[in-house]
C-alpha positions in Angstrom: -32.8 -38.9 59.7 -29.2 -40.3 59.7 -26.5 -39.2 58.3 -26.5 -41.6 55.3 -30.0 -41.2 54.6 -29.3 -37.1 54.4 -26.5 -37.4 52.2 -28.5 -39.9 49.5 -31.6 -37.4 49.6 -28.9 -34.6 49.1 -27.5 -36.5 45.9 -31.1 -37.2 44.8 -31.6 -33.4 45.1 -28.6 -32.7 43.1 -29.5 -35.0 40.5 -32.5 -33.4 40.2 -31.4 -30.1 39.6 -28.7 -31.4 37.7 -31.2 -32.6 35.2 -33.5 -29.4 35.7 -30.3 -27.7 33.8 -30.3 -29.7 30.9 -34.0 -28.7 29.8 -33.9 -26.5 26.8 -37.3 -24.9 26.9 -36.6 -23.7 23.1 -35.7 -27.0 22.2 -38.7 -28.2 23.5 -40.9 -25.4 21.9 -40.4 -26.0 18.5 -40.6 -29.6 16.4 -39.1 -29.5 13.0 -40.0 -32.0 10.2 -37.7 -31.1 7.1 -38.6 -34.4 6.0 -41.8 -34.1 5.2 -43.5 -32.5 1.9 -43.8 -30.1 2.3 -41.8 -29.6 5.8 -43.7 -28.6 8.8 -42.9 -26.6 12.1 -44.9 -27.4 15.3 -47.7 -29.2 12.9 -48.0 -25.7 10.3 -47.0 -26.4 6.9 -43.7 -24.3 5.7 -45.0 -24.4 1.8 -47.3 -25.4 -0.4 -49.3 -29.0 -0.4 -48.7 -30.4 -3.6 -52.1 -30.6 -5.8 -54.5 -29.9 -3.5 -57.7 -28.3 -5.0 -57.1 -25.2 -2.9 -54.5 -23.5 -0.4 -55.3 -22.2 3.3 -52.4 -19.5 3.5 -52.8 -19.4 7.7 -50.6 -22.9 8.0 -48.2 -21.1 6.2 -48.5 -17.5 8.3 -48.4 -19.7 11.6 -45.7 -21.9 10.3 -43.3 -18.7 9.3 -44.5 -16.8 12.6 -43.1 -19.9 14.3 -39.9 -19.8 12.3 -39.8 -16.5 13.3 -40.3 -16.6 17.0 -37.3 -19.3 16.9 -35.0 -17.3 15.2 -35.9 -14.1 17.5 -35.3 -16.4 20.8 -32.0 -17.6 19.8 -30.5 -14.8 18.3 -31.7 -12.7 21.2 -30.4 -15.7 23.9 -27.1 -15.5 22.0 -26.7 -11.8 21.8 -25.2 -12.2 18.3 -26.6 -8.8 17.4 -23.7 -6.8 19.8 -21.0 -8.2 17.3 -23.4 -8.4 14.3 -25.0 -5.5 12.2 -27.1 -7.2 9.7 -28.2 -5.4 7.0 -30.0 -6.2 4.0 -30.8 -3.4 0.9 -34.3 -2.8 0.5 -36.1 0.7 -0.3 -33.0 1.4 -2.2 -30.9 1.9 1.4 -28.7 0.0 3.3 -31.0 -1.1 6.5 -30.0 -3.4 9.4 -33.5 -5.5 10.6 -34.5 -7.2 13.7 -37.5 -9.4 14.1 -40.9 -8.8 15.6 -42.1 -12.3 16.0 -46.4 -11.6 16.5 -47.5 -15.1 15.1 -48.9 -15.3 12.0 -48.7 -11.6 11.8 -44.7 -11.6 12.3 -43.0 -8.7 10.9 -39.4 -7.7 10.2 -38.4 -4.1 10.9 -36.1 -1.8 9.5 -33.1 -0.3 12.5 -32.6 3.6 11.8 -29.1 4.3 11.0 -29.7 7.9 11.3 -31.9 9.3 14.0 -33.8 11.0 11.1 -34.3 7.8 9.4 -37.7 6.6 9.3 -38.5 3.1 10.6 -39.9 0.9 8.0 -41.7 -2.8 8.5 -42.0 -5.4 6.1 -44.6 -8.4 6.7 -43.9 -11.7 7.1 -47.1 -13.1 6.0 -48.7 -13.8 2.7 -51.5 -10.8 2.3 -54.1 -13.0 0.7 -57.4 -14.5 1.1 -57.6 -17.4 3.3 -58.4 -20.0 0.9 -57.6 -19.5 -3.4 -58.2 -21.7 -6.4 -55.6 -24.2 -7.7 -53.6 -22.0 -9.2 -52.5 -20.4 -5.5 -48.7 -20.5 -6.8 -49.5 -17.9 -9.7 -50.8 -16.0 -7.5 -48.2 -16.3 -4.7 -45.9 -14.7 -7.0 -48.1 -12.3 -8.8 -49.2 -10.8 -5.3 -45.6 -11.0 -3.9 -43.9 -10.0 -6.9 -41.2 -7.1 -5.5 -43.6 -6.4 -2.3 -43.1 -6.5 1.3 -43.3 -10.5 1.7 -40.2 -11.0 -0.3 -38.2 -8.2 1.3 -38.8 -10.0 4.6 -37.7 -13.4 3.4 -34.8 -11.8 2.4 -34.5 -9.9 5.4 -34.8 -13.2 7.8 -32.1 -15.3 5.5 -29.6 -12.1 6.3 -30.0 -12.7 10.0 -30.0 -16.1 9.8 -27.0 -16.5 8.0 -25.7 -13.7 10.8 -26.5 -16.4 13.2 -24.8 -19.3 10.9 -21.3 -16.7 10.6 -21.8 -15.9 15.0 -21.8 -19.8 16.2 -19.0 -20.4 13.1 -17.0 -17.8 14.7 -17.3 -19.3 18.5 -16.5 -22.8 16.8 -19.7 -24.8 15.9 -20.0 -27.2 13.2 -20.5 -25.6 9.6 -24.5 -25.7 8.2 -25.1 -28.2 5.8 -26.4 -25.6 3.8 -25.4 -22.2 3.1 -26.9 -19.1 2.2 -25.9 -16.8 -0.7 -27.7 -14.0 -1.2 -32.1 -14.8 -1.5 -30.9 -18.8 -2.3 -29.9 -21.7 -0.7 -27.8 -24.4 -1.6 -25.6 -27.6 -0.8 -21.9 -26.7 -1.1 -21.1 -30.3 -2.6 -23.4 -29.5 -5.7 -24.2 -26.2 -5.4 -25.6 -26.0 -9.0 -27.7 -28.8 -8.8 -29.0 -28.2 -5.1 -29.5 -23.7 -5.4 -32.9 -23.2 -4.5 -34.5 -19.5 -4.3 -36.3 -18.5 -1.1 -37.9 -15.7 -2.1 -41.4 -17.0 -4.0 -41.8 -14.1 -6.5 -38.0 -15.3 -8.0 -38.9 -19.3 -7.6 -39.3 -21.4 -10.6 -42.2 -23.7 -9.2 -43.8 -23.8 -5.7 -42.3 -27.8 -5.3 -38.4 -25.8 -5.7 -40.0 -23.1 -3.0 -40.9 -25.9 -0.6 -37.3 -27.5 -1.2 -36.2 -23.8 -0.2 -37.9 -23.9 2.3 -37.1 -27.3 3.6 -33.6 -26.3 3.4 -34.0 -23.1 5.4 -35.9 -25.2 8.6 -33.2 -27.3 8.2 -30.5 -24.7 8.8 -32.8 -23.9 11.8 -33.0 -26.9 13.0 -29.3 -27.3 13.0 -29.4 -23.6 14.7 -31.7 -25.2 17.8 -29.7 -28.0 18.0 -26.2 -26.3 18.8 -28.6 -24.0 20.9 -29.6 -26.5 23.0 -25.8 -28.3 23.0 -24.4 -24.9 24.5 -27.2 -24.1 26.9 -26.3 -28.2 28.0 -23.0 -27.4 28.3 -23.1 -23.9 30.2 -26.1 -26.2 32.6 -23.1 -28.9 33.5 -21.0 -25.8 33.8 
């Protein structure tokens, strides 16, 4: 081989790896339509379908397990949690939470402050039968009403708005949205854009899908400087 065909299969080779560090394998994982209705992740709806004559909860289960698993993959990639100790009050205590993304069977647990402090879970699935009548909203929010499900909505928002306040602080873009509390809302009409995450405290389940839109649209935006960085560290 001569010396000029070396060198081009050398830049070829470099190209190649070159390239190999610019996949994002998270970015490639997850698909997020926010604008759909109701908005999807991966092909599971995040919400309700709008008058259909009954509702299949596992889209939803699968959809927030996938939610999950992003948010546990980035925030564990980043490391926010070493600067970071989210906390969220539930059980009438201060608790900090981390994720256990299992699927549709994801769970957010409660981090002992004390060693004597016992650990507590909260599920981050809709305990329900797999299909219900028409009138599936009511009883969303009858069977969620103060349970586990809406502690760990509110527990995921605290960590993702953790993640939001750790890529703010090492100077990426600002959310379109922003989080306050168990809502969500546009900071150029706030009044007219809040939306409550948590379903027992919703008004309708078409304002809970906008919630929700709104929240995998913060994730998206959370994947998308992801993969940006992980770019930039690859050319680095």
């Amino acid at each position: 081989m001569s010396v000029e065909a070396s060198r081009n299969l050398e830049t070829l080779y470099q190209e190649n790896i070159d390239q190999l560090r610019l996949v994002n394998p998270y970015f490639d994982a997850f698909n997020l339509d926010v604008d759909s209705t109701p908005a999807t992740i991966n092909g599971f709806v995040f919400g309700i379908v709008d008058g259909a004559p009954t509702t299949d909860w596992r889209p939803l289960n699968e959809a927030w397990g996938q939610a999950a698993m992003l948010l546990a993959q980035i925030t564990q990639a980043t490391k926010f949690v070493r600067n970071f100790s989210p906390a969220v009050r539930s059980w009438n205590q201060q608790r900090g939470w981390r994720i256990w993304a299992q699927g549709p069977r994801s769970v957010m647990e409660s981090k002992r402050t004390l060693q004597t402090d016992a650990v507590k879970t909260a599920r981050l699935w809709v305990d329900s039968d797999p299909t219900v009548t028409s009138s599936s909203w009511t009883r969303l929010v009858w069977s969620t009403s103060k349970s586990e499900f809406d502690t760990a909505v509110e527990a995921f928002l605290q960590l993702v708005q953790l993640q939001l306040e750790f890529m703010e602080n090492v100077g990426a873009p600002c959310s379109r949205y922003t989080i306050q509390g168990n809502s969500i809302f546009d900071p150029v009409q706030p009044l007219a854009s809040k939306k409550i995450v948590t379903p027992s405290q919703s008004l309708s389940h078409s304002n809970w899908n906008s919630a929700l839109a709104m929240l995998l649209s913060i994730l998206q935006h959370i994947l998308a400087w992801y993969s940006d960085s992980s770019k930039a560290r690859g050319r680095s």
